[in-house]
N, C-alpha and C positions, 0 to 999 in steps of 0.2 A: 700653091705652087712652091716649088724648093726653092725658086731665085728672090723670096721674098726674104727682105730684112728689115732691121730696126735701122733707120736715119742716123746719121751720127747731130745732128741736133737740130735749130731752128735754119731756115732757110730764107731770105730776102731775096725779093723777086727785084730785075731791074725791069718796072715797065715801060722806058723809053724816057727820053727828055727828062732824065738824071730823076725820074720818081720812081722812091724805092718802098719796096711794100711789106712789112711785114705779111705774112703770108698762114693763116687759119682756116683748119678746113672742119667742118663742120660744129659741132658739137666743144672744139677746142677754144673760140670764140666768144663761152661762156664760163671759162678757166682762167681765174685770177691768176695765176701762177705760170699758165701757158701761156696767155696773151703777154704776162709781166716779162719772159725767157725771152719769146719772140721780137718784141717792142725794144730789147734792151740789147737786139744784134743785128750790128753794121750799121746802125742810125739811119731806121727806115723812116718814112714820110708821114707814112698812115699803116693803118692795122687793116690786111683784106680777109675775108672770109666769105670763103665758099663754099655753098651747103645746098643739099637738096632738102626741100624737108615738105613736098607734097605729101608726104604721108600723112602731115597733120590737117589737112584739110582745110576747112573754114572754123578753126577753131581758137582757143585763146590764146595756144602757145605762142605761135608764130609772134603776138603782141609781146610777150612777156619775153620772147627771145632779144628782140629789141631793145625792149627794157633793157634788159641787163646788159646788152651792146653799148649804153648809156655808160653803164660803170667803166667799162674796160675801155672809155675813149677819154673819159677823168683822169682816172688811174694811172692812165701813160703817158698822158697830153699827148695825144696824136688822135688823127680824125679817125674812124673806125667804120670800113663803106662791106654791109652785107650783101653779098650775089646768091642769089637764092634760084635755083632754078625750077624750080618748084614749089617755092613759097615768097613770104615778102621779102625785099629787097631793100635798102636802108643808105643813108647815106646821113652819117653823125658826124656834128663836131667834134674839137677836141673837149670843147665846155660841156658836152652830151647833150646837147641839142640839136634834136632828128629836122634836116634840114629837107628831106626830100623821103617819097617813102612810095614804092609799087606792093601793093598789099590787095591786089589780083591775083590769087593762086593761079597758075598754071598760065597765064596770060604775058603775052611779051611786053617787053617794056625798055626803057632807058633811063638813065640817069648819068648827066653830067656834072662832075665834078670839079672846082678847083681847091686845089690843095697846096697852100702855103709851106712854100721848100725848106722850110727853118724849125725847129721846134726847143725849147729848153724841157729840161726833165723834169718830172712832177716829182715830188719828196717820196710818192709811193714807188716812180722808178728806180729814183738813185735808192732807194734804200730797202726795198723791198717786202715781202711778208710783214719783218720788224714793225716797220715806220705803225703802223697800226696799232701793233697792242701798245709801243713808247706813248701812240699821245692819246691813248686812252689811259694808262699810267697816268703821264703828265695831268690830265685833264681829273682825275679821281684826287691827284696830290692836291691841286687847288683846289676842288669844292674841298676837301678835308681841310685845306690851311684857310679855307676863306670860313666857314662854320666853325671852327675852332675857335678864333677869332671872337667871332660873336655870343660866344658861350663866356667865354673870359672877361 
């Protein structure tokens, strides 16, 4: 269709009674750098992501999608809740610990949620991509200064 365009950028949803949702739709979810964009406008609550993903069937991904829903709920310190209409369904903390979990393909279900209105930034949000390769840097300078050391 010709009325389609590109967003001008991340979008936070108001879902009512002042929770704001960072907002991830399928496959974006498992994008360091989308979820990091998203997480880091208008100071949402939680990270939401919505995604069909029946296509995968009864197979491993679905798990491994999870998985990795793990990282991206650390990473921002905000909870990270999967809606899946066709696959599983997730509900993570901000620590990445999957708190609740429908992983009946194609079966309805619910999950309720409370989601703490507050959140501080994790060093990988204030800082971004960076923060990562500094304190693997940082971390190579000490084993080097700590073995040096021992040699001397």
């Amino acid at each position: 269709s010709s009325d389609l365009r590109k967003g001008e950028g991340p979008v936070t949803l108001d879902a009512g009674d002042g929770l704001r949702c960072a907002m991830s739709i399928c496959f974006e979810g498992m994008s360091a750098g989308l979820s990091l964009e998203s997480a880091n406008h208008d100071s949402p609550d939680l990270i939401l992501n919505l995604v069909n993903n029946g296509w995968f069937q009864e197979t491993w991904e679905e798990r491994q999608m999870v998985a990795i829903y793990k990282f991206r709920a650390v990473e921002n310190g905000l909870p990270f809740l999967t809606c899946a209409n066709g696959g599983v369904s997730a509900s993570i903390s901000k620590t990445g610990a999957v708190l609740q979990v429908l992983d009946k393909v194609m079966e309805p279900g619910v999950i309720a949620v409370s989601v703490p209105p507050h959140r501080r930034k994790t060093v990988f949000a204030s800082g971004g991509r960076w923060a990562v390769p500094v304190a693997l840097g940082v971390a190579a300078l000490a084993y080097f200064l700590a073995h040096r050391k021992k040699r001397q």
